[in-house]
C-alpha positions as CSV (number, residue, x, y, z in Angstrom):
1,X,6.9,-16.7,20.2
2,X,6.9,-13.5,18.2
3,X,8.5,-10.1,18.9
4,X,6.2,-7.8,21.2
5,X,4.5,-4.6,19.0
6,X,2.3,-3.8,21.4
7,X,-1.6,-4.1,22.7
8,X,-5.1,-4.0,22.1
9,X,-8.2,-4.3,23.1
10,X,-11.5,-4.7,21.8
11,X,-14.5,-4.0,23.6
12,X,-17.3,-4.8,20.8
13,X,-15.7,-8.3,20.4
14,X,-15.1,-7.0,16.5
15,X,-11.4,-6.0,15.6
16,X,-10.8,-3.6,12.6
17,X,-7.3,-4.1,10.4
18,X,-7.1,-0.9,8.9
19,X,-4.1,1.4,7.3
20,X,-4.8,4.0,10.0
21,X,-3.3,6.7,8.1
22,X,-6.3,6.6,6.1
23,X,-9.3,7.2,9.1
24,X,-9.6,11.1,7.8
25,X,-11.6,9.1,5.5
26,X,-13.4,7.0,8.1
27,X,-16.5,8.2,9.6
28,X,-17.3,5.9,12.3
29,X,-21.2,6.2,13.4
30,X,-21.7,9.4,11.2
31,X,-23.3,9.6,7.7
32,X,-20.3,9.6,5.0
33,X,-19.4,12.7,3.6
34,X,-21.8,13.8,0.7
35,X,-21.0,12.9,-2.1
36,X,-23.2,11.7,-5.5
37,X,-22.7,8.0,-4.5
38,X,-25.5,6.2,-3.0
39,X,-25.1,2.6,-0.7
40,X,-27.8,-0.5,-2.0
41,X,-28.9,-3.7,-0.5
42,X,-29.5,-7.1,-2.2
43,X,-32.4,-7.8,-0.5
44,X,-35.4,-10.7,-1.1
45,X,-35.2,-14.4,0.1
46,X,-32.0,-16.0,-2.0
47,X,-30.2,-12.3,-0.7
48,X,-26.9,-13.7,0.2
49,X,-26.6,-16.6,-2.3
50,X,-27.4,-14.1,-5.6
51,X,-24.5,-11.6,-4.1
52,X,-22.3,-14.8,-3.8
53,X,-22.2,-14.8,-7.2
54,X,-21.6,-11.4,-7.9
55,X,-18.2,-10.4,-9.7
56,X,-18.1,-6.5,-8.4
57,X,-14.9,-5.2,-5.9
58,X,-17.8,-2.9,-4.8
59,X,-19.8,-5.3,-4.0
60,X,-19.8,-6.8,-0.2
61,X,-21.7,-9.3,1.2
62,X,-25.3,-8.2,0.5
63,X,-24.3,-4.5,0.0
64,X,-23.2,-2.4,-3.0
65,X,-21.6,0.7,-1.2
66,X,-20.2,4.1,-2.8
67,X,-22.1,3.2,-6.5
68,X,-23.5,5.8,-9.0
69,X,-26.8,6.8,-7.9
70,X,-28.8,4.8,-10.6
71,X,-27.0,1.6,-9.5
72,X,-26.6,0.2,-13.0
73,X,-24.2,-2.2,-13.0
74,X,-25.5,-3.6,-9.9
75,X,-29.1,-3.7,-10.5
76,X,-27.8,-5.9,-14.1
77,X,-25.5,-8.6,-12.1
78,X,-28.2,-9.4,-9.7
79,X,-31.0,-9.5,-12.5
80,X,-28.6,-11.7,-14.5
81,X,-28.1,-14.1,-11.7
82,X,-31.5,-14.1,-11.0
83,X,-32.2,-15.2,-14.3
84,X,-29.8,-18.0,-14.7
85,X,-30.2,-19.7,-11.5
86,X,-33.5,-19.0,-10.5
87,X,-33.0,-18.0,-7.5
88,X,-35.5,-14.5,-6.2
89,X,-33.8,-11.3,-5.0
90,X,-33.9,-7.2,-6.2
91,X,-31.9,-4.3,-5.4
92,X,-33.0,-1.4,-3.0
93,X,-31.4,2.2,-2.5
94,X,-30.3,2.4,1.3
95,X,-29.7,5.8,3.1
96,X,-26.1,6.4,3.5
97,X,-24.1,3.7,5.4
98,X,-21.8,5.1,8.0
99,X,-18.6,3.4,7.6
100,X,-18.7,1.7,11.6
101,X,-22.4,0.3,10.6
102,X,-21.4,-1.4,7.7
103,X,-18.9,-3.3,9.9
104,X,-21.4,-4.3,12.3
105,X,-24.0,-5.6,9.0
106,X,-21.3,-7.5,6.7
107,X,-19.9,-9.2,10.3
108,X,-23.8,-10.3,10.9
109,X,-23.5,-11.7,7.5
110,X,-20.0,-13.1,7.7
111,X,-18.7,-13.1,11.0
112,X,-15.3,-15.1,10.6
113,X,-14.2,-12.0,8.6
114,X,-15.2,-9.9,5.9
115,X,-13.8,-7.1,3.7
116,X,-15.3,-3.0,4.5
117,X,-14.5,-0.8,1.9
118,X,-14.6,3.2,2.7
119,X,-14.1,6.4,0.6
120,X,-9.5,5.5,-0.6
121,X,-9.5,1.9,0.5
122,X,-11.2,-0.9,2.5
123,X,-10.3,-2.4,6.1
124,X,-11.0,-6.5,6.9
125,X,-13.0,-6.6,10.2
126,X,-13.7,-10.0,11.9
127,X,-15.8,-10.9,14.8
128,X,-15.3,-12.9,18.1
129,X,-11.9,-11.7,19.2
130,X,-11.6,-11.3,23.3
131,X,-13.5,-8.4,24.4
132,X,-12.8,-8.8,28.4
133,X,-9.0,-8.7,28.4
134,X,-5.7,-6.9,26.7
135,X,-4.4,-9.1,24.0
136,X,-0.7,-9.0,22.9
137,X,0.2,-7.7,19.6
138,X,3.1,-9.7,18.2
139,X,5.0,-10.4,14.7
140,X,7.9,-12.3,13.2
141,X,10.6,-11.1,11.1
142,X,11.8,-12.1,7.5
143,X,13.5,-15.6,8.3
144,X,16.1,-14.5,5.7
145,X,19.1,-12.5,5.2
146,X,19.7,-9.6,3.4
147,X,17.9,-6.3,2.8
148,X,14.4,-7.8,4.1
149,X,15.1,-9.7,7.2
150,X,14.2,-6.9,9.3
151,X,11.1,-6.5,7.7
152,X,7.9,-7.7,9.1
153,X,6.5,-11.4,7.7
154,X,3.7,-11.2,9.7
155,X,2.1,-9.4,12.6
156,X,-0.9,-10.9,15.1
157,X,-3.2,-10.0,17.6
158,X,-3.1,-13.3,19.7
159,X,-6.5,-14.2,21.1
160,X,-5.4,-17.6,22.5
161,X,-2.4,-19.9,23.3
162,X,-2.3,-23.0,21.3
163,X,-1.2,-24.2,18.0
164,X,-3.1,-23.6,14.8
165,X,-4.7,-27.0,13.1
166,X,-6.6,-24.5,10.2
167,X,-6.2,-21.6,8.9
168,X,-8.9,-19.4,7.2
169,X,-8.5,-16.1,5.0
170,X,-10.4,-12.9,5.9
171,X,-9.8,-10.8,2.3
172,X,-7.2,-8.4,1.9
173,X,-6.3,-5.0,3.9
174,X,-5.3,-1.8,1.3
175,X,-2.1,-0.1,2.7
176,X,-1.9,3.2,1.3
177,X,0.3,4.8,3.6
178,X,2.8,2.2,4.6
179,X,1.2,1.2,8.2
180,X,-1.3,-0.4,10.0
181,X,-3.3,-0.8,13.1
182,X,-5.6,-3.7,14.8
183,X,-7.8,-1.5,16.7
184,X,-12.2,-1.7,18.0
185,X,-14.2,-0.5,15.2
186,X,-16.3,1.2,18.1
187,X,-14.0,2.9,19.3
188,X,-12.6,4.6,16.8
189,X,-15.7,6.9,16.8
190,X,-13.6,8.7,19.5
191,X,-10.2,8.8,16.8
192,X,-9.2,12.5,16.6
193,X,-7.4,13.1,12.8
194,X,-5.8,16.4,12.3
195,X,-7.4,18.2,15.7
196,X,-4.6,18.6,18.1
197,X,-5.4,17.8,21.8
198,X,-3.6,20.5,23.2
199,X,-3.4,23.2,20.0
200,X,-0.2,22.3,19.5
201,X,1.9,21.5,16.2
202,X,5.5,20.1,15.1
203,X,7.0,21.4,12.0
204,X,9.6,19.0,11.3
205,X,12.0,18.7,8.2
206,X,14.7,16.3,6.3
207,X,16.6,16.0,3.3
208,X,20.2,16.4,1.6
209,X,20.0,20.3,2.7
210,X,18.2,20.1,6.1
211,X,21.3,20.5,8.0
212,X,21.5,24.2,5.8
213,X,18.1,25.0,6.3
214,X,18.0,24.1,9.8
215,X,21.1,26.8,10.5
216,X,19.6,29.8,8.0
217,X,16.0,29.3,10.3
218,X,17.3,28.8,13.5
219,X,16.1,25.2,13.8
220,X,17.1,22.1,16.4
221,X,17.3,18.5,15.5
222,X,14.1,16.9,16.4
223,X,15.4,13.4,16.5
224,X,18.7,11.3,15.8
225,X,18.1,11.0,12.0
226,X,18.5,14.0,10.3
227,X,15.2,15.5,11.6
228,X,15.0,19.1,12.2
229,X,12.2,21.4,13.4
230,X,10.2,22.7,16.2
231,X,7.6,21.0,18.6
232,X,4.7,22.3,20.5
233,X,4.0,25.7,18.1
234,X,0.5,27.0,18.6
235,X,-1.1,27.0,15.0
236,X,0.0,30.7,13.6
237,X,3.3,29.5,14.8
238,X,3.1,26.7,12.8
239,X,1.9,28.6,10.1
240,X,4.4,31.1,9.9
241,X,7.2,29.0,10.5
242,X,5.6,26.6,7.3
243,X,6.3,30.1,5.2
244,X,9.5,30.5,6.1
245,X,10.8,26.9,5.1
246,X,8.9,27.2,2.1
247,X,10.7,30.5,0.8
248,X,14.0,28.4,1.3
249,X,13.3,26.9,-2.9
250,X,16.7,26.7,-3.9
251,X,17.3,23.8,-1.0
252,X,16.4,20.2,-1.3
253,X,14.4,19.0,1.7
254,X,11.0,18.0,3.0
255,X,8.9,19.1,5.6
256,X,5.6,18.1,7.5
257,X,3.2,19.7,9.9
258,X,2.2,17.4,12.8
259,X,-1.0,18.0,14.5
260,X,-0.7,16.6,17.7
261,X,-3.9,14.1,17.3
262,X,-4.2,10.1,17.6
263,X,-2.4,9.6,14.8
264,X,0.6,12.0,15.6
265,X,0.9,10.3,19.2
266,X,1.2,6.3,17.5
267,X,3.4,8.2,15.0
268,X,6.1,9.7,17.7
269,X,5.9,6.1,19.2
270,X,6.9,4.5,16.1
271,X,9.2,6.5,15.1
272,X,11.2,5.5,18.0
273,X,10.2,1.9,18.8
274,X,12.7,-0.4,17.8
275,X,9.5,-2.4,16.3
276,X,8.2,0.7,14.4
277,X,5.0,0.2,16.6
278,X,2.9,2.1,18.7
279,X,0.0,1.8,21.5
280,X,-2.6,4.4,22.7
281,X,-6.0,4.3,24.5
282,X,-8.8,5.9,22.5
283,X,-12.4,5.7,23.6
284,X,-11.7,3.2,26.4
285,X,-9.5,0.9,23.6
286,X,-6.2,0.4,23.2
287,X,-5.0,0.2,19.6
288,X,-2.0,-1.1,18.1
289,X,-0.3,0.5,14.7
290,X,2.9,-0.2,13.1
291,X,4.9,0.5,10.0
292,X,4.1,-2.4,7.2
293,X,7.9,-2.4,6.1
294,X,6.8,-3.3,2.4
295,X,5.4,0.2,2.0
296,X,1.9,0.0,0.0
297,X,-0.3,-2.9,-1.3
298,X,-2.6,-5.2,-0.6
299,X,-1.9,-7.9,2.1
300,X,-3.6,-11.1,2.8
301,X,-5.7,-11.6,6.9
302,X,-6.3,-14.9,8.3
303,X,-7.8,-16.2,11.5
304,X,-5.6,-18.9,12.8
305,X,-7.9,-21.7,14.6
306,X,-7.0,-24.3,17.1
307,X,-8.2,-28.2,16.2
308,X,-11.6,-27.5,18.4
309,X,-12.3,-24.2,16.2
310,X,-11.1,-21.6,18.8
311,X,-9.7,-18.5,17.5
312,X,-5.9,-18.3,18.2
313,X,-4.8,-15.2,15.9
314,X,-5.7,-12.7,13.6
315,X,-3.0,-12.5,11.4
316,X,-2.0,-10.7,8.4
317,X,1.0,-11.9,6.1
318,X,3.0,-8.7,5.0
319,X,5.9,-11.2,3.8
320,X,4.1,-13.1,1.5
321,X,5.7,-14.9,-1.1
322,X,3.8,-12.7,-3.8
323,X,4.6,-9.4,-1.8
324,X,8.5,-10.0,-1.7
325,X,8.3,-10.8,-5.5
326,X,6.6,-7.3,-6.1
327,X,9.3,-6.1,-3.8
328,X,12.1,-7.9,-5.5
329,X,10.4,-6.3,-8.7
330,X,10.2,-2.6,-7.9
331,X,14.1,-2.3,-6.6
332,X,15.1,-4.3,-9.2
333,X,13.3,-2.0,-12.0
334,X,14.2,1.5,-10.2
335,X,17.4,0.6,-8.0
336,X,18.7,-2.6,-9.9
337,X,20.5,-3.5,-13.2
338,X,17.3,-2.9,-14.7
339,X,18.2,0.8,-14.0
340,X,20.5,1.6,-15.3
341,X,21.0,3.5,-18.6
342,X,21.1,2.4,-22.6
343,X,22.1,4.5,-25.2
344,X,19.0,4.3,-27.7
345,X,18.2,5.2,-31.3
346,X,15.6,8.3,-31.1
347,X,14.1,6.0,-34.1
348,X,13.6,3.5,-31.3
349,X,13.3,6.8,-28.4
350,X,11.4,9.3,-30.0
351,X,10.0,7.2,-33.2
352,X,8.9,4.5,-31.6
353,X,10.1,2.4,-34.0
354,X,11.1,-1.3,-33.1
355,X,14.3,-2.6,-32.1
356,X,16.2,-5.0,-34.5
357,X,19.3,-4.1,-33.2
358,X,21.1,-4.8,-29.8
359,X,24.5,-4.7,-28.4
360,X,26.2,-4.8,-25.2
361,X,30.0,-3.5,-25.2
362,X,31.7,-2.8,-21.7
363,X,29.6,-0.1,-19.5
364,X,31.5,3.4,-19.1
365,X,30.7,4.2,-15.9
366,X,28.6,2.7,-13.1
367,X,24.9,3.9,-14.1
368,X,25.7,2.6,-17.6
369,X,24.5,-0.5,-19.1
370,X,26.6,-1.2,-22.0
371,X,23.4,-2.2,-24.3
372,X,23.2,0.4,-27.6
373,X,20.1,-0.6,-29.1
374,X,19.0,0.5,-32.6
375,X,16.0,0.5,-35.1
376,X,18.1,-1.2,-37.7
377,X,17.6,1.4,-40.8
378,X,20.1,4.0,-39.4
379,X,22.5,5.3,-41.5
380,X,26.3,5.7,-40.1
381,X,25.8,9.3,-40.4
382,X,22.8,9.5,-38.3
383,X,24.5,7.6,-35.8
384,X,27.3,9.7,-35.7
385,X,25.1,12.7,-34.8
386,X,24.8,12.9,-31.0
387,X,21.6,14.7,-31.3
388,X,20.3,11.1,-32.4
389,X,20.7,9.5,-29.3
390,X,18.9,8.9,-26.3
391,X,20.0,7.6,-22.8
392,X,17.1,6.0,-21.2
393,X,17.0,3.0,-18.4
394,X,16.6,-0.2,-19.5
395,X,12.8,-0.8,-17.8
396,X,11.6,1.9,-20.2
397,X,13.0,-0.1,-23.0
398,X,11.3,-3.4,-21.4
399,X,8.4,-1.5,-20.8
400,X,8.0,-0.8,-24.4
401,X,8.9,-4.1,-25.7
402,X,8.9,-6.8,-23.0
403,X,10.7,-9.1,-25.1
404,X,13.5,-7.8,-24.7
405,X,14.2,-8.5,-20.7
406,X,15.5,-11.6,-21.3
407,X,18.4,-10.8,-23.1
408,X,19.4,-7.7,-21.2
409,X,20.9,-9.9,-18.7
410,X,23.3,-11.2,-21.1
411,X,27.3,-10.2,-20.1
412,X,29.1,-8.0,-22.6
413,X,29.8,-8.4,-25.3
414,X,26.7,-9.9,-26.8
415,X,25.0,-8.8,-29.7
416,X,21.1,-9.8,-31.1
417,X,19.4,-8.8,-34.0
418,X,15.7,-10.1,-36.1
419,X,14.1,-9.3,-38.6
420,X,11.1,-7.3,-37.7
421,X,8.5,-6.8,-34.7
422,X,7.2,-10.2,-34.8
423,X,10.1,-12.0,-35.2
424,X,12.6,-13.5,-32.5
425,X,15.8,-12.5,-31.4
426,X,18.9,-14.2,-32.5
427,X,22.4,-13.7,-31.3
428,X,25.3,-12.6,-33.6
429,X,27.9,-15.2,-33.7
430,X,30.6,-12.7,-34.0
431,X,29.6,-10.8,-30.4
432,X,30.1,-13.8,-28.6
């Protein structure tokens, strides 16, 4: 039984997975934006089997979508297949696909689930979910301590009681805002982005000198963390308002204008839901959206099936095993030990010249490393310069020679040294 997010519903029968901060790029049942790209079909009798083995992110089912009008590349890989299997199809230009139709063609193609890329990411869409009833959004935690076990390892719409005998993936979802929604492809014809129901705005602000700003504008805490602002201004309001804050340069804060549209109303939910979730109705459909947790990527969707082949879940895994190392990874690099600061040769710095020359003495304050890491041809004298010296964290160092990562971990003191670019690392008895 997982924790309760929220509902949808889904009308159509199709469900959309989509990071929903990105539908000011979605155009539902209208003609993309214009733009020099052009959509193409793989069209002829072998259709689908030549597109099967085509190697192109672009590429979709039977459709090539967003390519350069002269559909090159395409027009190449399906000739080349051609050629070595023997098998008969060509390429034709299509008019513009609107981004809701080529949902409804790659789920006639592929209707256990299929990848939809748009204009800054792509959605996975799958077909045959419930379309008569509400269905319960729900999600498990991280199953382990520490900094992620309040973080999401996986969120569901639940289409059916019953435990899952097979399990089948649906592609990957692109988060580029650090959320998501399960909400009726259909319906999101009716999604209003950046046109406010009412007219109205909120101008809201944080940061280390909100509280200062907040008392030299005249401004009222908008929530319990550190949010200030004003809600409900007309648009000049807002506007005006949005100058003021912005002649405050000398403090450090943020700031954000909130239409008050679909995706400001799951917003305000979510900021307050002890899930980070929020439901609305648009276009007859409820829709479910909630903060990922693991900010931006790419995440894996299945469709969970019970032992007869019914549909139980469509899932997506935001705590995969791959996603936690990334995480793991990225604090460790820009939070971590990896972090913090060496005191580099500007031979090495500013030369670019390889490091021969490593030791680690005890750090001298907390953002310090201990490592002092050197080209190997200085002089004493240039040393002994300060102007010669760099402090720089330890991933640039790794980032320039990747070698090196596996000593850095050593305690002080340690010492290595070898004897040119190609050569290992060896300790120095004397540092140990």
């Amino acid at each position: 039984m997982g924790e309760l997010l929220g509902t949808a519903s889904f009308p159509s029968g199709d469900v959309l997975l989509i990071d929903f901060g990105l539908l000011r790029l979605w155009s539902g049942d209208r003609e993309p934006a214009p733009g020099p790209e052009v959509d193409f079909e793989i069209a002829g009798p072998d259709a689908l089997e030549v597109a099967a083995g085509i190697d192109l992110a672009v590429v979709k089912g039977r459709y090539g979508f967003d390519l350069p009008e002269d559909g090159a590349p395409l027009a190449g890989k399906v000739a080349e297949v051609c050629r070595t299997t023997g098998l008969d199809a060509s390429v034709r230009v299509l008019p513009r696909m609107p981004h809701h139709t080529r949902v409804r063609r790659l789920l006639d193609d592929a209707p256990g689930g299929v990848e939809v890329p748009f204009p800054g990411g792509w959605a996975v869409a799958v077909r045959g979910v419930p379309a008569d009833r509400e269905l319960r959004v729900l999600g498990e935690r991280m199953d382990s301590g520490g900094p992620d076990a309040r973080k999401w390892h996986s969120v569901w719409v639940e289409c059916a009681e019953g435990t899952p005998a097979t399990t089948v993936e649906c592609g990957y979802v692109l988060v580029e805002e650090a959320r998501l929604m399960f909400a009726d492809p259909a319906a999101l014809n009716g999604w209003r982005n950046d046109e406010p129901y009412d007219g109205r705005y909120d101008l809201v602000f944080w940061g280390a000198d909100a509280e200062t700003a907040a008392a030299r504008v005249s401004a009222s805490t908008v929530d319990d963390d550190g949010v200030y602002g004003w809600t409900g201004l007309t648009r000049d309001e807002a506007a005006s308002r949005h100058g003021v804050l912005k002649g405050l340069e000398e403090l450090r804060f943020r700031f954000d204008v909130r239409p008050h549209d679909d995706h400001y109303r799951v917003l305000r939910q979510m900021y307050r839901s002890p899930a980070e979730s929020g439901t609305i109705e648009v276009a007859g459909a409820t829709m479910t959206g909630w903060f990922t947790g693991w900010g931006d990527g790419a995440y894996p969707v299945y469709r969970d099936l019970a032992a007869d082949g019914t549909l139980l879940r469509v899932r997506v895994e935001l705590g995969a095993p791959e996603i936690v190392r990334r995480q793991r990874r990225f604090e460790e690099l820009w939070f971590g030990d990896l972090a913090k600061l060496a005191l580099v040769s500007a031979r090495v710095a500013r030369d670019g010249a390889p490091v021969t020359w490593l030791h680690r003495e005890a750090p001298d304050n907390e953002e310090d490393s201990g490592w002092r890491v050197f080209a190997g041809d200085e002089t004493q004298e240039y040393v002994d310069d300060a102007a010669n010296c760099r402090l720089l964290p330890l991933r640039e160092l790794i980032r320039a020679d990747p070698g090196l990562e596996e000593l850095l971990g050593h305690p002080a003191p340690a010492a290595f040294e070898r004897a040119g670019p190609d050569v290992a690392f060896v300790p120095v008895p004397e540092a140990d």
